[in-house]
NUDO-766769 format. One record per residue (C-alpha): residue number from 1; residue in one letter; x, z, y. Coordinates in steps of 0.02 Angstrom, whole numbers, m for minus. Layout:
REM residues N
<rec><seq>NUM</seq><type>a</type><east>X</east><up>Z</up><north>Y</north></rec>
...
END
This chain:
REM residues 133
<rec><seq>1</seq><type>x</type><east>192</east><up>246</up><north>648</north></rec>
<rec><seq>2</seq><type>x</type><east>278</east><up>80</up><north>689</north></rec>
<rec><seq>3</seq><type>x</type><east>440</east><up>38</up><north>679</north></rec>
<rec><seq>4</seq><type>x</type><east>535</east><up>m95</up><north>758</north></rec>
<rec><seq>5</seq><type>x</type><east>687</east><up>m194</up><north>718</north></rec>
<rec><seq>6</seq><type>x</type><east>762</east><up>m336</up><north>843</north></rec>
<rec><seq>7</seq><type>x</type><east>709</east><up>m291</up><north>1027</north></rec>
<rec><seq>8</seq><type>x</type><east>816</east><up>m311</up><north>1164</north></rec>
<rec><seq>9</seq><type>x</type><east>800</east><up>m188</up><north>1320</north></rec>
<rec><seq>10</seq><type>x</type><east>647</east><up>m99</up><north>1231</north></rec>
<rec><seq>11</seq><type>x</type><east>555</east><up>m265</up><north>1251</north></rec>
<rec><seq>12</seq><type>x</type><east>488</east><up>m364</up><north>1100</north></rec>
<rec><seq>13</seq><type>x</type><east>570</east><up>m518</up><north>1066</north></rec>
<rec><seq>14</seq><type>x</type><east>519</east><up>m697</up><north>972</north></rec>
<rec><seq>15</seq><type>x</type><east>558</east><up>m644</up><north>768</north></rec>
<rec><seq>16</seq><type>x</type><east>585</east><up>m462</up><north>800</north></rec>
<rec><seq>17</seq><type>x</type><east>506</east><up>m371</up><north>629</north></rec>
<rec><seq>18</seq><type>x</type><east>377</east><up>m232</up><north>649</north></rec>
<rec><seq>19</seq><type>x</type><east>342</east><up>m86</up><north>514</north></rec>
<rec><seq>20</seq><type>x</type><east>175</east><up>m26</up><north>558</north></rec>
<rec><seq>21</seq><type>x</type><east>59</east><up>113</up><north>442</north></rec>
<rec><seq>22</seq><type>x</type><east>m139</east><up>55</up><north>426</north></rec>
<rec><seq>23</seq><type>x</type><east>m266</east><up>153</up><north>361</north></rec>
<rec><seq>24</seq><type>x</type><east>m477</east><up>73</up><north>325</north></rec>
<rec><seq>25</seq><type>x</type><east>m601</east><up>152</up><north>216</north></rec>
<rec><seq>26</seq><type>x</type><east>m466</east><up>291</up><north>177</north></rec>
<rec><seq>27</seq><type>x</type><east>m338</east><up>209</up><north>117</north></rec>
<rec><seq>28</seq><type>x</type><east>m188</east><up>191</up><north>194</north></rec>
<rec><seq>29</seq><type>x</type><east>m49</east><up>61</up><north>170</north></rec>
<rec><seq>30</seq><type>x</type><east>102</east><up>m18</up><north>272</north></rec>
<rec><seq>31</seq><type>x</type><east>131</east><up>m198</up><north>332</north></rec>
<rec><seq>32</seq><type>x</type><east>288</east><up>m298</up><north>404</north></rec>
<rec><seq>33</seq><type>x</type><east>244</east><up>m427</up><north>548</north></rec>
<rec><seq>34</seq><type>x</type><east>351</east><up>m552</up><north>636</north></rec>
<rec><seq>35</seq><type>x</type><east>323</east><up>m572</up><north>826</north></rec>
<rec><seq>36</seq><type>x</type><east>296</east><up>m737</up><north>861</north></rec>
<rec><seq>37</seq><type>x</type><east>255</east><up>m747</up><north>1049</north></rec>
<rec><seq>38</seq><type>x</type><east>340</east><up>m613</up><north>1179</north></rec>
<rec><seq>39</seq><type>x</type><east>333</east><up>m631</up><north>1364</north></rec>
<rec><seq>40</seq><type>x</type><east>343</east><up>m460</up><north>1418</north></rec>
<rec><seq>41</seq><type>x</type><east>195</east><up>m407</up><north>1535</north></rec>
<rec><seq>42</seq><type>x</type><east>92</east><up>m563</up><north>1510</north></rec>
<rec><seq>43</seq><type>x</type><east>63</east><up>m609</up><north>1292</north></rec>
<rec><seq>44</seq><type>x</type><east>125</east><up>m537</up><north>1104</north></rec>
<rec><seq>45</seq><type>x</type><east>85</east><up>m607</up><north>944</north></rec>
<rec><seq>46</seq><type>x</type><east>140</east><up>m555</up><north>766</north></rec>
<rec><seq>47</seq><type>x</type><east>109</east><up>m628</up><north>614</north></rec>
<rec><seq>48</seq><type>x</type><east>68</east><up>m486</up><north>471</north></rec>
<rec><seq>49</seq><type>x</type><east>181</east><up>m556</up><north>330</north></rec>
<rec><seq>50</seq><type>x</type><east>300</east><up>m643</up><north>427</north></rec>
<rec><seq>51</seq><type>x</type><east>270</east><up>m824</up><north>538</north></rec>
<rec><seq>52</seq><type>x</type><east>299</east><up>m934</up><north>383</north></rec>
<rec><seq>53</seq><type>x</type><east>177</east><up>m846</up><north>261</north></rec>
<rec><seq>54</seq><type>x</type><east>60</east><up>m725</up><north>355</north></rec>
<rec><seq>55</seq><type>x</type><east>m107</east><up>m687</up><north>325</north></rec>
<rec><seq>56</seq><type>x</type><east>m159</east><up>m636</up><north>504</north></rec>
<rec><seq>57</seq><type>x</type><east>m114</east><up>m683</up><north>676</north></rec>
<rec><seq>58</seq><type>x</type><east>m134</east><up>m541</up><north>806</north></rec>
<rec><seq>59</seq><type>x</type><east>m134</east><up>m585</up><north>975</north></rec>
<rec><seq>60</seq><type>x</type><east>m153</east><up>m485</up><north>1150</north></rec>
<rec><seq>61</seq><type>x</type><east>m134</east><up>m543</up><north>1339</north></rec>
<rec><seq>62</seq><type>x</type><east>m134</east><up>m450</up><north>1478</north></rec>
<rec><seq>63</seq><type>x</type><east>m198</east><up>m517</up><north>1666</north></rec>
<rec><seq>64</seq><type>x</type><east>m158</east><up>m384</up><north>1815</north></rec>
<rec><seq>65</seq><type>x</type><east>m342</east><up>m366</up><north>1905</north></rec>
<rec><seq>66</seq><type>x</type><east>m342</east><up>m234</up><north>2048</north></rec>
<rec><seq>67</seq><type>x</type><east>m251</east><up>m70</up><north>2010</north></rec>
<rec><seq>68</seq><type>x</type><east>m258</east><up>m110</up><north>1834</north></rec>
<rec><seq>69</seq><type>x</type><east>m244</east><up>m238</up><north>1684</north></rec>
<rec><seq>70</seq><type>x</type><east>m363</east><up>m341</up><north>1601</north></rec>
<rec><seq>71</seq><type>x</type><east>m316</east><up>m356</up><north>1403</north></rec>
<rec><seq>72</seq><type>x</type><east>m384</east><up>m494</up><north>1278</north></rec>
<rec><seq>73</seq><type>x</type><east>m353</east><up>m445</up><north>1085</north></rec>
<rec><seq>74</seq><type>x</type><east>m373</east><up>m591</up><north>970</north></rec>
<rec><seq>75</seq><type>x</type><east>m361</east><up>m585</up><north>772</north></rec>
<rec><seq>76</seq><type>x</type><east>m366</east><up>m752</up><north>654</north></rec>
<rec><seq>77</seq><type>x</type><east>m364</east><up>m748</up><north>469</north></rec>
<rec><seq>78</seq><type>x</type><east>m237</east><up>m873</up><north>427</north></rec>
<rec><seq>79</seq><type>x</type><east>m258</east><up>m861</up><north>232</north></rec>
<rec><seq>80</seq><type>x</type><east>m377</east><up>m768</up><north>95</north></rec>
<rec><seq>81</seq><type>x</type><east>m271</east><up>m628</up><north>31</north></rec>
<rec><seq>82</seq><type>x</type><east>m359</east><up>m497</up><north>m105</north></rec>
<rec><seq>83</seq><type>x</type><east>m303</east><up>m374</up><north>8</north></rec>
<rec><seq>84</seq><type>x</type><east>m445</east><up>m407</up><north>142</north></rec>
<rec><seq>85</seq><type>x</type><east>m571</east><up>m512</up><north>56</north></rec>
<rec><seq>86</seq><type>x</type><east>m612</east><up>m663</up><north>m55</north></rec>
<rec><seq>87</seq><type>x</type><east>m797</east><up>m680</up><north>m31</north></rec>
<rec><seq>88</seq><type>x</type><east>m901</east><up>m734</up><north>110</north></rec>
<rec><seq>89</seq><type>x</type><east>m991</east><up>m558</up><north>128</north></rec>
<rec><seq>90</seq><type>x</type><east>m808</east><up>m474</up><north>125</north></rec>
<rec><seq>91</seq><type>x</type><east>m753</east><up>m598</up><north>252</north></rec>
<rec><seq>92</seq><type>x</type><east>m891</east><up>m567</up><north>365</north></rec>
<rec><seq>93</seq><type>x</type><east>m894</east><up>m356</up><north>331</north></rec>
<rec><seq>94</seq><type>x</type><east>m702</east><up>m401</up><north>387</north></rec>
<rec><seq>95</seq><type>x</type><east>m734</east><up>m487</up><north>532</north></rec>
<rec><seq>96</seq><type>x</type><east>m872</east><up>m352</up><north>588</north></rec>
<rec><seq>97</seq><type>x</type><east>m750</east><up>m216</up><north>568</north></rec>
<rec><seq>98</seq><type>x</type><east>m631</east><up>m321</up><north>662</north></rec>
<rec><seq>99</seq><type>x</type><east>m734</east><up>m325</up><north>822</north></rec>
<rec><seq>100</seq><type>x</type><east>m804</east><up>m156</up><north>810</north></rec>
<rec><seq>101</seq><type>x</type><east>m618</east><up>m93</up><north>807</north></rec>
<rec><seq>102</seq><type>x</type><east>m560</east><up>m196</up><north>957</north></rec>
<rec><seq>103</seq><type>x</type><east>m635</east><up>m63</up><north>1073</north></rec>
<rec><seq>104</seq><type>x</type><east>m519</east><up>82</up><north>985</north></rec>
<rec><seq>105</seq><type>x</type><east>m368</east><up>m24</up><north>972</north></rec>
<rec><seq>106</seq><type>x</type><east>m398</east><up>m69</up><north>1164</north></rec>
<rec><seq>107</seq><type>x</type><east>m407</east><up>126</up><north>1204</north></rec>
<rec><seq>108</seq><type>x</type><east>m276</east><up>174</up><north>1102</north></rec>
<rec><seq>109</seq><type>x</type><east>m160</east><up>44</up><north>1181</north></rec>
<rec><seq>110</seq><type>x</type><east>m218</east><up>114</up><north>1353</north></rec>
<rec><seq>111</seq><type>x</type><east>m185</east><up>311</up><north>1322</north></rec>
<rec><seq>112</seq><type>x</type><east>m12</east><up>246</up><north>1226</north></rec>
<rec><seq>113</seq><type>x</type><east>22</east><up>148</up><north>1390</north></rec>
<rec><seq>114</seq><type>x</type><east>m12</east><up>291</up><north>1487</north></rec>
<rec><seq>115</seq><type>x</type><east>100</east><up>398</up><north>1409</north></rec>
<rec><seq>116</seq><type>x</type><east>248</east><up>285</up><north>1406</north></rec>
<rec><seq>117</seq><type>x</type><east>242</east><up>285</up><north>1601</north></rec>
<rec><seq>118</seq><type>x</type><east>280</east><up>497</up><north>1588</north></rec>
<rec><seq>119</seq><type>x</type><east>456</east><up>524</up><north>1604</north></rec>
<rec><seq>120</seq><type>x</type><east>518</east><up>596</up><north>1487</north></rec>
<rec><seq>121</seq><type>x</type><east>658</east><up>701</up><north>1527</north></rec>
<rec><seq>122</seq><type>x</type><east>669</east><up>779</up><north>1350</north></rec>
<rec><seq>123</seq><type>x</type><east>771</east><up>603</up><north>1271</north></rec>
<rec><seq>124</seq><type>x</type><east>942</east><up>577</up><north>1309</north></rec>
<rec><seq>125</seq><type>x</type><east>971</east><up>395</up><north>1376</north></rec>
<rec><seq>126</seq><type>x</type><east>1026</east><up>263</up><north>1208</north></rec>
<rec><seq>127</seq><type>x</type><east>1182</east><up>187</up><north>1201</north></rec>
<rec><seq>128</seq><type>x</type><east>1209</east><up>12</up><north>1304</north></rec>
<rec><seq>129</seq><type>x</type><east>1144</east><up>m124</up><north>1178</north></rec>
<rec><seq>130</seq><type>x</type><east>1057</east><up>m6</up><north>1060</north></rec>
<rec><seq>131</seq><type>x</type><east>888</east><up>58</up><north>1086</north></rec>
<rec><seq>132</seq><type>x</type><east>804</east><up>197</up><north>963</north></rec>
<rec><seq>133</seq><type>x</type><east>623</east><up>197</up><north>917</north></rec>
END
């Protein structure tokens, strides 16, 4: 579930605030991001923990390519947090789990994609200047 505060015609905007519900190793938990970065069709970034003291940078761009789009996910650590590893060997279990994830977060950004394009003629049009999500 993710929720969104501070977007502006449904689009993501530079220091909107994200909600978002994460679950690893079966445990689940919820973070607050900042977007950093928004151009609409081409880049977002958010910061988890907000731009001033996150602890990861998450990063996708997209490149149209024939009928479709190429995407690029990046993740950085930006700081050592308890909450995904101190040690070298968590670090690097981390960073494993990072890239063997990339191909699910990739597909589930795809079928979410795909579904956003369905109208949906169940939701009544929001309000001018207020969008729910």
């Amino acid at each position: 579930m993710i929720e969104v505060t501070g977007w502006a015609d449904d689009q993501p905007i530079s220091s909107a605030v994200t909600e978002a519900r994460n679950h690893r190793d079966g445990k689940q938990w919820t973070t607050r991001s900042q977007i950093t970065r928004a151009d609409p069709g081409a880049a977002v970034t958010f910061v988890v923990g907000g731009a001033e003291d996150g602890i990861v940078r998450w990063s996708w761009t997209f490149h149209p390519q024939g009928r479709g789009t190429v995407v690029q996910q990046s993740w950085q650590l930006l700081r050592l947090d308890p909450v995904l590893g101190t040690t070298r060997s968590q670090l690097s279990a981390l960073r494993d789990y990072m890239a063997d994830s990339a191909q699910t977060t990739l597909t589930s950004l795809a079928q979410w994609i795909a579904e956003e394009r369905q109208p949906d003629t169940t939701r009544k049009p929001s309000p001018v200047g207020h969008q729910s999500r």
